[in-house]
N, C-alpha and C positions, 0 to 999 in steps of 0.2 A: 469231347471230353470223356474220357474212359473210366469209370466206375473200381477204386479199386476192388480187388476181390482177395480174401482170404479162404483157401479150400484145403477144408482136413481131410487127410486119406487114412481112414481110420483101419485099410486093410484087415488082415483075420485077426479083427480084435472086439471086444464088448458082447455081451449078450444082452437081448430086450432089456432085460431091468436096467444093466450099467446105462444103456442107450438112453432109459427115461429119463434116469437119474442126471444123465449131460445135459441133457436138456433144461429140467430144472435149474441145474449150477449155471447155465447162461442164460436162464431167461429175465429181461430186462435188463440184461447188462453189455447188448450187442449194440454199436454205434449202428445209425441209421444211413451213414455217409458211403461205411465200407459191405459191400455183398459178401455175407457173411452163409460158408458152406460147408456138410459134413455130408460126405461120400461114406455109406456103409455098408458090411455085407446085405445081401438079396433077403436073407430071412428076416433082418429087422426091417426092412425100411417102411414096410407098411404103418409099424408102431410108427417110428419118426416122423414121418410125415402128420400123422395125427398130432403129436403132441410139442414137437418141433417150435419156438415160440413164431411170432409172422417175420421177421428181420429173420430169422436160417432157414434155409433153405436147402432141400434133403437133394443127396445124387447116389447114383449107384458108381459100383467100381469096374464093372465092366459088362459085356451086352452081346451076346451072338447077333449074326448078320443075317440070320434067317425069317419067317415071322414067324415059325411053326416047326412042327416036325420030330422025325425020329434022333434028337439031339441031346442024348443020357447028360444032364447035367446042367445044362444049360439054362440060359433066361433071357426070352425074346424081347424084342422092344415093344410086343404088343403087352408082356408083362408089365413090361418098368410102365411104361404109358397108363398101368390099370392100378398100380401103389402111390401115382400123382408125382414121381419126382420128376426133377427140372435137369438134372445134369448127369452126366455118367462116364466115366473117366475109358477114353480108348488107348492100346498102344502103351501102358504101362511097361517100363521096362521088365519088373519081372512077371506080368506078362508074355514077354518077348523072350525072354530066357528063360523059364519054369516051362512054358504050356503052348509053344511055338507059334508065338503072335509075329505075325509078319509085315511088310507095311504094305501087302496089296489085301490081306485080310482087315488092317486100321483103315482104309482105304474103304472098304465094302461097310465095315459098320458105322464111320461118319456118312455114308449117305443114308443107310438106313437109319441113325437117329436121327437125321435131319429131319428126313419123311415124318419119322414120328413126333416131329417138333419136342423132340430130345435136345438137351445143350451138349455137344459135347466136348470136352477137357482132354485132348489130341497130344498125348505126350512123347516128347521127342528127347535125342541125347545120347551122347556117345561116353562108351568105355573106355577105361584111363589108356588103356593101349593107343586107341584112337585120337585122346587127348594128347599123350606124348610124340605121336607121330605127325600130330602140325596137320589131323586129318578133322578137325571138328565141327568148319564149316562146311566142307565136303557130306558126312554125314547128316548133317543139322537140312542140307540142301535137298539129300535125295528124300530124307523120313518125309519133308512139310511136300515136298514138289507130290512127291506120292501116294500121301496122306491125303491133301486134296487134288487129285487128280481127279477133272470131271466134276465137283462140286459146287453148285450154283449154290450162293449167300446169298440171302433174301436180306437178313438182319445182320449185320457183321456183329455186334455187341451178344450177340446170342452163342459166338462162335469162342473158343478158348485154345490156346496152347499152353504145354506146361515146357518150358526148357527145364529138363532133370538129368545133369552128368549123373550118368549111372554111376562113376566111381566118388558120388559123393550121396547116395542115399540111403542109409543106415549105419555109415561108417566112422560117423563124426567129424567126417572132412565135409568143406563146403567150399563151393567156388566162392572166390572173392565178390563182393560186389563190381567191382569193374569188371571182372572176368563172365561177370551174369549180365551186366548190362553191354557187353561186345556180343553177346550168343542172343541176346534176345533181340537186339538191334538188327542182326543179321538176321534172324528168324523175319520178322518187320519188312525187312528188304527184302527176301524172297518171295513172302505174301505179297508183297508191292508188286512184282512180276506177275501174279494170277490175277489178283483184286484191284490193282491201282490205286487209287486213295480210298478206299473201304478198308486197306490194310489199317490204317491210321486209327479206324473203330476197333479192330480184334485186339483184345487183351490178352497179352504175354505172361504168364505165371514163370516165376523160378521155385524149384526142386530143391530140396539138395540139405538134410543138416538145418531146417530154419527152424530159428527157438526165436523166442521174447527177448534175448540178448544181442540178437542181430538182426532182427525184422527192418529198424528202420533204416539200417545203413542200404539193406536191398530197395526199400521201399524209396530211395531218395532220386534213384536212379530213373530216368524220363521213360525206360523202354521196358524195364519193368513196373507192371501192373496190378502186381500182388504174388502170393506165395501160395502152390500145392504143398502142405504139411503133413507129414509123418507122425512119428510121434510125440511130436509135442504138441498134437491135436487134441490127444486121446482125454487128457485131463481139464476138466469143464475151466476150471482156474486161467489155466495154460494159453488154451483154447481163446477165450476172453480177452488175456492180457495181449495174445498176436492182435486179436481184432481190432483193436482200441492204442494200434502203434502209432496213434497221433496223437495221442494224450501225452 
């Protein structure tokens, strides 16, 4: 039985105080059923994790693959591992187009969060070009086969993919729910190839555009498992009302 999970990507947004202050507006108001998450910049997460209430649970947004080193900017896993969070999103699309994330670089820092018993939120998805072109399990095949290439799962429920059609993540388009539970199914079935029925434990997240007005039509779907959230994370209210779409 797979756990759902709701995870905000609060990307470059909040500063310490706002960050407290989310915390406060959710605490005591997070269901104990759904794994309830907020991914946020490297500077706060120290705060968060302190004050975070015990039901959320802090992740970072992203991780170099090194453990040290001459790397201007960066933030190792021996870092996140020393702020105490649990999860750290790799592979984000923009990521992938902003800062030239590629899937043998997602590939190098899912094993090094693994090593650091990091969770991590392995996002995959194709652009509308590639969605029009009838190429998007093609894509969806090579991001996961390559992403975990060489990766030994100890815990598969430790393990996350997020399905995010990049031509649906800030645009106010979102894939249908059928169209999220054919991409994550398929995700499922290529993990089946590496993991065999361990695939069965990994939790499938959809991307894409999810508000409080269409969480549960996704959430009703067998192969989705929960939702990566954008901005309708950012707001403690918001944030809350996605958690609690079985109310």
């Amino acid at each position: 039985m797979r756990k759902p999970m709701l995870a905000g990507n609060w990307k470059m947004n909040k500063t310490r105080d706002e960050a407290i202050s989310f915390c406060l507006g959710v605490s005591g108001k997070l269901p104990l059923d759904v794994e309830c998450v907020v991914c946020a910049p490297a500077i706060i997460l120290r705060d968060l994790v302190k004050r975070a209430p015990s039901n959320l649970a802090v992740g970072a947004q992203n991780m170099d693959y090194h453990d040290s080193g001459a790397f201007t900017g960066e933030i190792s896993p021996i870092m996140l591992k020393d702020t105490a969070v649990s999860y750290v999103i790799l592979g984000h699309s923009e990521r992938r187009a902003y800062y030239n994330e590629t899937d043998e670089t997602v590939n190098l820092k899912v094993k090094k969060a693994l090593e650091y018993d990091l969770k991590p939120i392995v996002c995959v998805g194709e652009v509308l070009e590639e969605r029009e072109s009838n190429k998007t399990n093609e894509v969806l095949k090579r991001q996961v086969l390559k992403a975990f290439e060489g990766v030994e799962i100890a815990n598969p429920a430790d393990v996350v993919v997020a399905y995010e059609p990049v031509w649906a993540i800030g645009t106010g388009k979102n894939a249908s729910s059928d169209m999220a539970e054919d991409a994550c199914k398929y995700i499922r079935d290529v993990l089946r190839t590496i993991y065999a029925d361990k695939a069965d434990e990994i939790r499938i997240l959809y991307g894409g555009s999810v508000k409080p007005v269409n969480i549960k039509e996704y959430m009703s779907k067998p192969n989705v498992d929960g939702a990566l959230v954008g901005g309708a994370s950012l707001q403690a209210d918001s944030f809350v009302e996605l958690c609690n779409y079985q109310k």
